[in-house]
C-alpha positions as CSV (number, residue, x, y, z in Angstrom):
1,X,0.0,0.0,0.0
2,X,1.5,3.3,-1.0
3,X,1.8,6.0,1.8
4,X,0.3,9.3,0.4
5,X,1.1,12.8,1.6
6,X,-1.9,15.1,1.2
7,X,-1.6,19.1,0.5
8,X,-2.5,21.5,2.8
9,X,-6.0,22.1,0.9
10,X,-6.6,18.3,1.8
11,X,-5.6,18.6,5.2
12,X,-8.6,21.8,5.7
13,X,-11.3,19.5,4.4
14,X,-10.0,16.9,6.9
15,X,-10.7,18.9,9.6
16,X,-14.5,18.5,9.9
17,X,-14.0,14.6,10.6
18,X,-11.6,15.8,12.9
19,X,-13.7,17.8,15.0
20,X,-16.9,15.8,14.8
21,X,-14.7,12.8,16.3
22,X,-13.5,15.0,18.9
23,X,-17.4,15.9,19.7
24,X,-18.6,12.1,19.7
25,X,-16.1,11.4,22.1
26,X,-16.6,14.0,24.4
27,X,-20.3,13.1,24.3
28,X,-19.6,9.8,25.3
29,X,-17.3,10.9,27.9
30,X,-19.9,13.0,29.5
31,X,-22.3,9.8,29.3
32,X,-19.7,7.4,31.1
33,X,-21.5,6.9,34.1
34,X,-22.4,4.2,36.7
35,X,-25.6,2.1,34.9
36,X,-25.1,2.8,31.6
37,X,-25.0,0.3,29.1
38,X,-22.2,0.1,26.4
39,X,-24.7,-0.9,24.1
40,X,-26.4,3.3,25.0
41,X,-23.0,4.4,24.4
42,X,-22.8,2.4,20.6
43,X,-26.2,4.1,20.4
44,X,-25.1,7.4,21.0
45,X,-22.5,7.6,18.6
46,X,-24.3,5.8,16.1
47,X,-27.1,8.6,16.8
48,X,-24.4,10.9,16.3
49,X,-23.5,9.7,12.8
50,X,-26.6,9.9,11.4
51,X,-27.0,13.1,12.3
52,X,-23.9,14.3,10.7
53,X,-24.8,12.2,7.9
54,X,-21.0,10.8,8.5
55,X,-20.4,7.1,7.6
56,X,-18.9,4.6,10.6
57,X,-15.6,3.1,9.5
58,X,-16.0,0.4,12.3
59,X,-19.4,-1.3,11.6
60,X,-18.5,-2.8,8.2
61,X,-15.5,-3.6,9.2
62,X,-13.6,-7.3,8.5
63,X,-10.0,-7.1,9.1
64,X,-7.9,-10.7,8.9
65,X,-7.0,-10.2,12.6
66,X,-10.7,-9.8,13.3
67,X,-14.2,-11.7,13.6
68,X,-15.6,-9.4,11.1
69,X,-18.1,-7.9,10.1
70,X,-17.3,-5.6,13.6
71,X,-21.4,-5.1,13.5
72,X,-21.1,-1.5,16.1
73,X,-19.6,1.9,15.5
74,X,-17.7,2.5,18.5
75,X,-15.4,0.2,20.4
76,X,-15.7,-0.2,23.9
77,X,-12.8,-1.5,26.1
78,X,-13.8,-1.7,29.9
79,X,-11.0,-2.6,32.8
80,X,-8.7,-5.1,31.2
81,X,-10.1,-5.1,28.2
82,X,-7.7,-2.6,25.9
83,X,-8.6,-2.4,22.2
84,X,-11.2,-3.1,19.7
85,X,-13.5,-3.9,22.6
86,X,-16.9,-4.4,21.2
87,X,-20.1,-3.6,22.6
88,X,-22.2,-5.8,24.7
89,X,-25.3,-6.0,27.0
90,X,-22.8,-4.2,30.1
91,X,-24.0,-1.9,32.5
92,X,-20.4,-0.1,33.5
93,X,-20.0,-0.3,37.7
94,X,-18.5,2.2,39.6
95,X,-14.6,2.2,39.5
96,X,-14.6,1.0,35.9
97,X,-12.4,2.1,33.3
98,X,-13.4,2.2,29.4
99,X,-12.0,2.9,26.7
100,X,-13.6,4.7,23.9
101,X,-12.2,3.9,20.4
102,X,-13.9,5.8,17.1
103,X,-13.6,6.1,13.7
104,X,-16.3,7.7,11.1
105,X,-15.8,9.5,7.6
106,X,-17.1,12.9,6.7
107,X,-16.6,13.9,2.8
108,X,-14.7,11.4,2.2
109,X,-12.3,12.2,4.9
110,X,-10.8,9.3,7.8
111,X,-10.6,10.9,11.8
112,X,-9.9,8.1,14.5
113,X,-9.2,8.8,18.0
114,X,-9.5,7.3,21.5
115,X,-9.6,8.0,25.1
116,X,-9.5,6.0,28.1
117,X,-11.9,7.2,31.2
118,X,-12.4,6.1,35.0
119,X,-16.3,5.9,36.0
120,X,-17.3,7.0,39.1
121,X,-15.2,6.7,41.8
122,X,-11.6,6.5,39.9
123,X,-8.8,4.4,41.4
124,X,-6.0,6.1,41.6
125,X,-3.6,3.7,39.8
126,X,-5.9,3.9,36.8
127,X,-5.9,7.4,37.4
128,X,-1.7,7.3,37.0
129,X,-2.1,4.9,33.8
130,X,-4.5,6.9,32.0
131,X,-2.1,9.7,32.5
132,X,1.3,8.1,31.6
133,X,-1.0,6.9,28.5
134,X,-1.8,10.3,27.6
135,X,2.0,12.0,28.5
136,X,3.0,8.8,25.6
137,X,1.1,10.8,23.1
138,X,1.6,14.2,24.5
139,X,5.7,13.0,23.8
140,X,5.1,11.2,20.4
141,X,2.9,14.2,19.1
142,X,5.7,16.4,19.8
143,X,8.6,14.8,18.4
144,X,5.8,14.3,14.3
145,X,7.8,17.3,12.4
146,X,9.5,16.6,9.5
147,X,13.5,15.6,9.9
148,X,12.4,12.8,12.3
149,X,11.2,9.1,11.5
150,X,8.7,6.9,12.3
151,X,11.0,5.2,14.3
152,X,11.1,8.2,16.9
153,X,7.3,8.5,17.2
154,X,8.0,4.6,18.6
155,X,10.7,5.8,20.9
156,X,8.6,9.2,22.5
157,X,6.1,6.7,23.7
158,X,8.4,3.8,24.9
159,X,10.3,5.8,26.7
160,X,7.2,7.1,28.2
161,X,6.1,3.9,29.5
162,X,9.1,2.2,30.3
163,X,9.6,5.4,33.1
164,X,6.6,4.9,34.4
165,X,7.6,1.2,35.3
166,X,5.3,-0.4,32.5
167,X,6.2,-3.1,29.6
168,X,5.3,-1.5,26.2
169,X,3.4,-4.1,23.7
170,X,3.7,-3.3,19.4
171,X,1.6,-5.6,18.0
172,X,-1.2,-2.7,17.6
173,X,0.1,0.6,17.0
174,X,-0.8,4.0,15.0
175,X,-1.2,4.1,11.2
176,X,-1.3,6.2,8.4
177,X,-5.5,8.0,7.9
178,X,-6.7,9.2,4.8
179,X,-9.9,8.0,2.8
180,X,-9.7,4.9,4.8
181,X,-9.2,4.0,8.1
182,X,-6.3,2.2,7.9
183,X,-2.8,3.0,5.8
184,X,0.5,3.1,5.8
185,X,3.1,3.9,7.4
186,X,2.4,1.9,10.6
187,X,3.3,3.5,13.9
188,X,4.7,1.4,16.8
189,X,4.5,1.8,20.5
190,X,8.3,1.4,20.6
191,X,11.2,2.1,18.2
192,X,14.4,3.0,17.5
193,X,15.5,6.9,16.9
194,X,16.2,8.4,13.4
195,X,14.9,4.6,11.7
196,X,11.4,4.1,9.6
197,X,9.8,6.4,7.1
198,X,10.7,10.2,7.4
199,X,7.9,11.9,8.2
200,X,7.2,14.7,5.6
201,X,4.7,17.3,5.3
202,X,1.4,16.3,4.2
203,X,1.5,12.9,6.0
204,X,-1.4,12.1,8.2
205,X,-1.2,9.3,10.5
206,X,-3.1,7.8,14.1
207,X,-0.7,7.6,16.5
208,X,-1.8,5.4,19.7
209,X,-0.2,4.7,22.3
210,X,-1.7,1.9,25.3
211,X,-0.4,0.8,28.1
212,X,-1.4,-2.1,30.6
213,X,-1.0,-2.2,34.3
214,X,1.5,-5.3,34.8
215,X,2.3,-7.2,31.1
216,X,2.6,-6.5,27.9
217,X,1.0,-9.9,27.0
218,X,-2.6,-10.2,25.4
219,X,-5.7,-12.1,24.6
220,X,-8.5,-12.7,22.4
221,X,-11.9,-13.0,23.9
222,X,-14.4,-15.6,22.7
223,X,-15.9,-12.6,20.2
224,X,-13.5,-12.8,18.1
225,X,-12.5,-8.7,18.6
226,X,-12.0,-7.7,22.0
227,X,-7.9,-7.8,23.4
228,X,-7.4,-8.2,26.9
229,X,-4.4,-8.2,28.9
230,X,-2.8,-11.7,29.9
231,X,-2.8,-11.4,33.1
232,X,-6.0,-8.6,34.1
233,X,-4.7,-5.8,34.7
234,X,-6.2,-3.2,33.5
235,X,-5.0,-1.0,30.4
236,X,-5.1,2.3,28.8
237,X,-5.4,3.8,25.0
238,X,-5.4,7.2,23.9
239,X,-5.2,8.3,20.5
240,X,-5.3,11.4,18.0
241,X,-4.9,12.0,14.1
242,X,-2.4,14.4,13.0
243,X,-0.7,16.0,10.3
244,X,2.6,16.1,9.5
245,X,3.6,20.3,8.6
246,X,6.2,22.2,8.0
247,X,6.1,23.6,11.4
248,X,3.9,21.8,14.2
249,X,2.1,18.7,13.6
250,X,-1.8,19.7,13.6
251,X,-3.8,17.5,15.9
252,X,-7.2,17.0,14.0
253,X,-8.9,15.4,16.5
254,X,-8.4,17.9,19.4
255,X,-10.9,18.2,21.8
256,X,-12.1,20.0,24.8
257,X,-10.3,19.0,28.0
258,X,-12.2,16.8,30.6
């Protein structure tokens, strides 16, 4: 698959898919609360689409690695559950932590973004993950101009985690974002300075960094989607879309703090 760099006119009409993924998400952070079901929360967002008249990149979607077709719009990974989680009859208990994974098209046009957030009464070691998980991309976001490489994307966030005490996994990563979902270059949790593709101006790519409490070992539940950590422990994702400029990387998928 060829990596494409997009022009700064392309980048603009990227932006609306950037900021409706940054609404949906802070819609369903708002609605994380004790009772409510993840199957609500799909219905939300998918609420959310149709309004917006955007198209779900999720619901159709039948990767090799997957149980396809995915059959929701939002993935929903609760306590050691970490990515692709999908959506089931679960009322989310007080002291959980979800993560919120989305993906829609608007135009034309690829956002994807995730957050990780505590329900209720947080635990204060989830609390610490979620914001080691964040300071990865905070690190790997700052380090996307052009001069550097793939490669030290991978290092920002391994470095992150490996100071914070945790074990960083890279068999799920970023990726390049443009009419679809998923493209090259892919972007590792871990890496090695100055090696990879050179990240240029123009390039737009997901870069997401997780994190679990005590492994970097995973599972596959019975469904066919949902990762889980080997051992329990509970994990963290976090994720924006960017583009590459020739000054600072634009984060598409901003949103308001919370």
């Amino acid at each position: 698959m060829a990596i494409e760099l997009r022009t700064p006119a392309q980048i603009d009409e990227m932006r609306p898919a950037g900021v409706f993924v940054g609404e949906v998400l802070t819609a369903l952070r708002e609605a994380a609360d004790v009772g409510v079901n993840l199957l609500e929360l799909n219905d939300l967002a998918h609420e959310m689409i149709r309004t917006r008249g955007a198209e779900s990149c999720y619901i159709d979607y039948a990767p090799s690695f997957g149980r396809g077709p995915f059959g929701k719009v939002l993935c929903t990974s609760v306590n050691d559950a970490v990515l692709h989680g999908l959506p089931h009859d679960y009322k989310l208990a007080d002291g959980d932590l979800v993560s919120f994974d989305f993906a829609v098209s608007v135009d034309g046009w690829v956002a994807d973004s995730a957050i990780t957030v505590p329900v209720g009464t947080a635990r204060p070691e989830d609390v610490k993950l979620v914001e080691t998980t964040q300071k990865a991309l905070d690190a790997a976001i700052a380090v996307a101009r052009p001069g550097k490489k793939v490669g030290d994307i991978g290092r920002a966030i391994g470095d992150v985690g490996r100071a914070a005490g945790l074990q960083v996994n890279t068999q799920f990563g970023g990726h390049g974002v443009g009419r679809t979902m998923h493209g090259e270059p892919h972007i590792p949790n871990d890496g090695r300075p100055g090696r990879g593709y050179p990240l240029q101006p123009g390039l737009v790519i997901a870069i997401e960094p997780w994190f679990l409490h005590t492994t970097d070992e995973i599972v596959m539940d019975p469904d066919g989607w949902t990762i889980r950590s080997a051992d329990g422990s509970r994990g963290a994702h976090v994720e924006h879309t960017i583009a590459i400029t020739d000054g600072d990387p634009i984060v598409l998928t901003a949103r308001a703090a919370g």
